[in-house]
N, C-alpha and C positions, 0 to 999 in steps of 0.2 A: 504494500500500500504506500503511496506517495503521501510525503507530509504536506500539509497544507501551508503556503504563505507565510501568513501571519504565524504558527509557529513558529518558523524561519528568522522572522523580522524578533519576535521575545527572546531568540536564543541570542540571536545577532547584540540585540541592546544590550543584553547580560552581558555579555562577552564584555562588551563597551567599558560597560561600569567598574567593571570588574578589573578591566585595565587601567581605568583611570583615577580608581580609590588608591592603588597602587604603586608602589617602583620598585621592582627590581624584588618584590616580594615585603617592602617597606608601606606604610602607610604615608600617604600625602600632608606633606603640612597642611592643617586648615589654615584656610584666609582669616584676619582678621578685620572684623569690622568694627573700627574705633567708637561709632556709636552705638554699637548693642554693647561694645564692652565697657563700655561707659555707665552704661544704664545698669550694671549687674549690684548687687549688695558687696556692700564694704565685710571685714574680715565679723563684723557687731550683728549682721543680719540685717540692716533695717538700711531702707536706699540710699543713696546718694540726693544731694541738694543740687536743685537746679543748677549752682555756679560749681558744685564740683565736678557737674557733668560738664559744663562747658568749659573750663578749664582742659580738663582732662581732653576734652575733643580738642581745643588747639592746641593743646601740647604736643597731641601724636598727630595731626592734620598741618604743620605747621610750615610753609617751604621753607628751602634756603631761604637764606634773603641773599637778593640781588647787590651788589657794587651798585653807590650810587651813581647815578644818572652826572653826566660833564655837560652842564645847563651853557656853559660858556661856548663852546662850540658850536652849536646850533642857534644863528642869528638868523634872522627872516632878512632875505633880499628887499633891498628897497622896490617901491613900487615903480613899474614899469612907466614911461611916460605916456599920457590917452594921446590916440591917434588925431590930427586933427582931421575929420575926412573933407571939410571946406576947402581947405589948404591945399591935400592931397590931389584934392579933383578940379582945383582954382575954379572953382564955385562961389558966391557969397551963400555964406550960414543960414540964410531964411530959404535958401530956394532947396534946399537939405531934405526937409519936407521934416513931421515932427520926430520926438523919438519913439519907438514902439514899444509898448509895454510888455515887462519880464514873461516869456512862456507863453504869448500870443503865439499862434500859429498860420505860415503863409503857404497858401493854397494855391498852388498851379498860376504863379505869376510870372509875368515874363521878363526876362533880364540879362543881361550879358557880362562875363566874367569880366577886368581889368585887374590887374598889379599894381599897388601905391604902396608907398613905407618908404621911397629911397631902396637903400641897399638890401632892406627886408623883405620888399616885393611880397608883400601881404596878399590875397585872394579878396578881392570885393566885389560884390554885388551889385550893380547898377541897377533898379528895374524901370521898366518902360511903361509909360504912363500915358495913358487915355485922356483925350482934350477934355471931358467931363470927369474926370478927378483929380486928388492933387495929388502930385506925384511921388512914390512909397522914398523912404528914408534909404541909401546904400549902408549895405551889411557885409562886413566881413567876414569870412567865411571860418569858421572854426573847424581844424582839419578831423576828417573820418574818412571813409571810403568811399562812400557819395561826393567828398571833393576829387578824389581820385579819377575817376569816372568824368566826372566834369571836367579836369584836367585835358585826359584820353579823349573825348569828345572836340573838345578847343585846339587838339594837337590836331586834329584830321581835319573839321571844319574850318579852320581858321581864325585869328583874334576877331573878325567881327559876327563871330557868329551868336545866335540866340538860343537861350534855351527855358525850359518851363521850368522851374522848380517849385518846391512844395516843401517846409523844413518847421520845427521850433524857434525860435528869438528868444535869444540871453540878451542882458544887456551887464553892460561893465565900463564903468568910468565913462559916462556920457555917448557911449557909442551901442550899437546893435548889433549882434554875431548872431551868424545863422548856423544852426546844426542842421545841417542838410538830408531830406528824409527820401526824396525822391528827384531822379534828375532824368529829364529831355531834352534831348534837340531838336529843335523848329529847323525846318526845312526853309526855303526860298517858297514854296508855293504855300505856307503854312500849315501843315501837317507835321507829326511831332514823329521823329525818327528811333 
């Protein structure tokens, strides 16, 4: 007669236990748990008091302690200087349009990449504006791989090319960065590539 299974699996788990109470024919240290042995009666019989249980817990729970911390090392870089984008784009400041508010999100607007900073060659956002509204505020583009892309896109089609984007706005020291969430290229006949 064949043994069934699950007999199989009861003898199996014995076996298990029976290896693992075990070493070598020795019995396993038990673990200790600093709070049930904390909690146990003193040599008198009668419990332990709240603060000698806890004691007792951070004595055996206690780490190393650490070397202190070298506070003098660690200074914070001064602040970087805000970009001015008027200047950058010899614009006057009113025609900027306003600033946009933190975590506002832009929806498939149209715009074309340039580089301002000088020698930093920033990524900024021009967008193009409709005779009937006033025209969005340029945002610099805060790098991800959606600027990547837009990069790759600007290498093929050329600096004057357009494209649709769609992203979140941070703002930081009087300026507007765009985290870029989706990127296209408008075509010549206006259709997005």
């Amino acid at each position: 007669m064949r043994p069934t299974p699950w007999l199989f699996l009861i003898a199996c788990a014995g076996l298990a236990f029976a290896a693992a109470t075990s070493l070598h024919g020795q019995e396993a240290p038990a673990k200790q748990d600093p709070i049930k042995d904390s909690a146990k009666p003193d040599a008198t019989g009668k419990p332990p008091t709240q603060a000698e249980v806890l004691e007792k817990m951070l004595r055996n729970e206690r780490p190393p302690s650490s070397p202190a911390l070298n506070t003098e090392a660690v200074r914070p870089e001064p602040p970087s200087p805000a970009i001015n984008l008027a200047e950058c784009l010899q614009v006057p400041a009113d025609r900027l349009g306003p600033l946009i508010r933190e975590d506002a999100l832009v929806f498939r607007q149209r715009a074309h990449l340039v580089r301002v900073g000088g020698a930093q060659k920033l990524p900024l956002l021009v967008f193009h504006s409709d005779a009937s509204s006033d025209p969005m505020r340029p945002m610099l583009v805060l790098p991800c791989r959606r600027l990547e892309e837009l990069e790759a896109l600007q290498a093929k089609a050329g600096p004057d090319a357009s494209f649709i984007i769609s992203g979140q706005v941070e703002t930081y020291r009087g300026n507007n960065y765009l985290l870029l969430t989706r990127v296209a290229l408008m075509t010549a006949d206006g259709n997005l590539d």
